[in-house]
TISE-951151 format. One record per residue (C-alpha): x, y, z. Coordinates in steps of 0.02 Angstrom, whole numbers, plus 50000, padded with zeros to 5 digits. Example, Ala and Ser with C-alpha at 12.3 -4.5 7.8 and 13.67 -1.06 7.14 Angstrom:
2
506154977550390
506844994750357
# end
This chain:
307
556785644456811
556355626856795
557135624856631
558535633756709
558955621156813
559905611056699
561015625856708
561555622256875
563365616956927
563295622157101
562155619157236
562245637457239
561655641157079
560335629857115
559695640257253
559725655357179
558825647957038
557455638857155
557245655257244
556765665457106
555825648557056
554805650957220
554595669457187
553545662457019
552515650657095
552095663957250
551655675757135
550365664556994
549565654457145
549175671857246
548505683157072
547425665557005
546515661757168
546195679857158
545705681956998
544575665657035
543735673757174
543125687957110
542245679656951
541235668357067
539765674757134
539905677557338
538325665257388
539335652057283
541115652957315
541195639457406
540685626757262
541665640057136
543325638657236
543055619257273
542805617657063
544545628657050
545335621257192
545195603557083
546755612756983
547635615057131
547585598657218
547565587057064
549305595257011
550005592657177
549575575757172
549865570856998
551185580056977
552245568557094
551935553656973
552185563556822
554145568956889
554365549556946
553845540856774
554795550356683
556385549656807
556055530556788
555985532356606
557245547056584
558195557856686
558095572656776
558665583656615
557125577156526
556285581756701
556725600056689
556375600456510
554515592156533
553745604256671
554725621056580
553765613056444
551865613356531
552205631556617
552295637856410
550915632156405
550005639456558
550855653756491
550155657356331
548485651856418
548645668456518
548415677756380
546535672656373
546555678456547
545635694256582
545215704356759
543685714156761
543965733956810
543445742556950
542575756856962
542435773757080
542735767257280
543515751657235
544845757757067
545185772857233
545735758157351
546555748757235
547585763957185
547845768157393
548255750057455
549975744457542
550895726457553
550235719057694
551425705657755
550055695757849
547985701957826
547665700858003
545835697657970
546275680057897
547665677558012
546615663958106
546265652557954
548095656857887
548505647958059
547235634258013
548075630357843
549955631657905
549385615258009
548585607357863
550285611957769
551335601457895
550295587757882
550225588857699
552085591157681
552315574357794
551395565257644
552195574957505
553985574057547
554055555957647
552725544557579
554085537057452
555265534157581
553835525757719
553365515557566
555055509657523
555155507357710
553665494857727
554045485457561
552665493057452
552915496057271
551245505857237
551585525257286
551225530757092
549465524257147
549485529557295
549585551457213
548245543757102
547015539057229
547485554357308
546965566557162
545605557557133
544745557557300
545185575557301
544175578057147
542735569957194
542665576757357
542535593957283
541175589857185
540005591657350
541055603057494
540995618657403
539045616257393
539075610857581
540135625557641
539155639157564
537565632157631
537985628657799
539585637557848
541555633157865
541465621858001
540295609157904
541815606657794
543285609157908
542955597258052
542495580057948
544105584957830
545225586557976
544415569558024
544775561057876
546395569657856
546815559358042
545785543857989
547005543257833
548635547557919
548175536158078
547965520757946
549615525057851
550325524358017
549645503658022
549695498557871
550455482357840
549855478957654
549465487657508
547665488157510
547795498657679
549045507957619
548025512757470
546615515557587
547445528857694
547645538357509
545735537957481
545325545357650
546615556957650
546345566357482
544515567957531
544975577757684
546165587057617
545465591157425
543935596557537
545115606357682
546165617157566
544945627157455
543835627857617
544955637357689
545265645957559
543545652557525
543435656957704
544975669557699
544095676857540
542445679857618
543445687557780
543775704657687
543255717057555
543385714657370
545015726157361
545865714957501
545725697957415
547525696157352
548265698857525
547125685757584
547645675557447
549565681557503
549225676257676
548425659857645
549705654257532
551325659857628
550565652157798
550075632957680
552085633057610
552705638157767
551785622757849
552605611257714
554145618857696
554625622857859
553605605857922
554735594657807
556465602857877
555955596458044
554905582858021
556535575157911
557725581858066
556435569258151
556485555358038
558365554658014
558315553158217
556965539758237
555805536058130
554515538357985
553455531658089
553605545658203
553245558458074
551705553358037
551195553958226
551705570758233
550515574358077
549095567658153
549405575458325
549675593058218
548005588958139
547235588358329
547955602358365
546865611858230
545355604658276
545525609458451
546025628658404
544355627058284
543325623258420
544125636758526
543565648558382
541795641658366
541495642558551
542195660758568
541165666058403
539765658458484
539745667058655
540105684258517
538625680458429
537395675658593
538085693458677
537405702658508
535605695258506
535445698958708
535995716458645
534835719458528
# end
């Protein structure tokens, strides 16, 4: 489908070609992380799903300044062509793919499960990362337009800084969330995640601007597989791809659905505006977190008086 798209002479066509596009990307993202999961030992996902999670968040933000260098250099036919080009590849890479079996209870559930449309067991972190999705879709689909905005000619940069804090800040998160829990990883990323946004919001030179990118991809390469890990650990074995299903419908829906208002918004006032929104979006999950940690608490204190 992406090579497909210089096929398009309608806008359409172009739909129906991004939707089965979309279908594609639903359906590699959900089986991988899966497929990820269950080859990491449980007392190390964390650090396992931070280390795959590098994948994830380095092509998000790389890929950005791939597709611009070579619009600047080319044109959107050559676009097509180049990432129809690097999904071959991943392609034939699949073929050195393999799934371990499962045996007696779990081949019997396998067999016996439904489609779940939401696993209700991950539903609260699904809610989690559909915030972190709006606030990473604000970034993703209107940082080149802020920058042109405010006069700054460094957004390739500003994807590269982004990747790269993300990286490094994988490098120590998984390790931290399997020791001591989700929240030890969730509440300073959400932090940074506002720290970054908040200084995007004031930046009146490059350096800042570049500043909000380092503070921002280490909250949010450290947020995502998080998150992530936490759905996985929420259920059995036999349940991880509709965690994976959840998780991942709940993040696009938070930047797709996030950009078609938040650019309703911007049209109207302001990009400005949209980033304010992002970072009171990012509040809002740290309040509903500490909701959670409170009520698990009180759970957890009612148990041990039990017993």
């Amino acid at each position: 489908m992406t090579g497909a798209y210089y096929l398009s002479t309608s806008v359409g066509m172009l739909l129906i070609f991004r939707l089965l596009h979309g279908a594609g990307f639903g359906l590699a993202t959900t089986y991988f992380a899966t497929l990820a999961a269950e080859n990491i030992p449980k007392e190390r996902r964390g650090e396992g799903m931070g280390y795959f999670g590098v994948g994830e968040t380095v092509a998000v933000s790389v890929g950005p300044l791939i597709g611009m260098s070579i619009l600047l250099r080319y044109d959107f036919h050559y676009l097509f062509f180049g990432g129809a080009s690097i999904l071959l590849l991943a392609l034939v890479m699949t073929f050195f793919i393999s799934r371990k079996k499962h045996t007696g209870t779990e081949a019997a559930l396998h067999a016996g499960t439904s489609i779940k449309w939401i696993e209700r067991k991950v539903l609260f972190p699904s809610l989690l990362i559909l915030l972190v999705g709006i606030a990473a879709g604000s970034i993703m689909s209107f940082i080149a337009l802020y920058a042109a905005e405010k006069g700054f000619y460094t957004v390739a940069w500003f994807f590269f800084i982004v990747a790269a804090a993300s990286f490094l800040v994988r490098l120590v998160s998984g390790r931290l969330f399997d020791r001591l829990g989700p929240g030890s990883v969730l509440v300073p990323s959400a932090f940074l995640i506002i720290a970054g946004i908040w200084i995007l919001t004031l930046s009146n030179s490059e350096t800042v601007f570049l500043l909000s990118a380092a503070l921002y991809g280490l909250g949010f390469g450290a947020v995502f597989p998080a998150i992530q890990t936490w759905c996985v650990n929420l259920v059995e074995e036999h349940e991880h791809e509709n965690a994976m299903a959840s998780f991942f419908n709940f993040f696009d829906l938070g930047i797709g659905g996030g950009a078609v208002i938040l650019g309703m918004l911007a049209s109207a006032f302001s990009y400005k505006l949209v980033y304010d929104i992002a970072i009171v979006v990012m509040v809002a999950y740290l309040l509903m977190y500490a909701g959670y940690a409170i009520h698990t608490g009180k759970k957890k204190a009612e148990v041990i008086q039990k017993a």
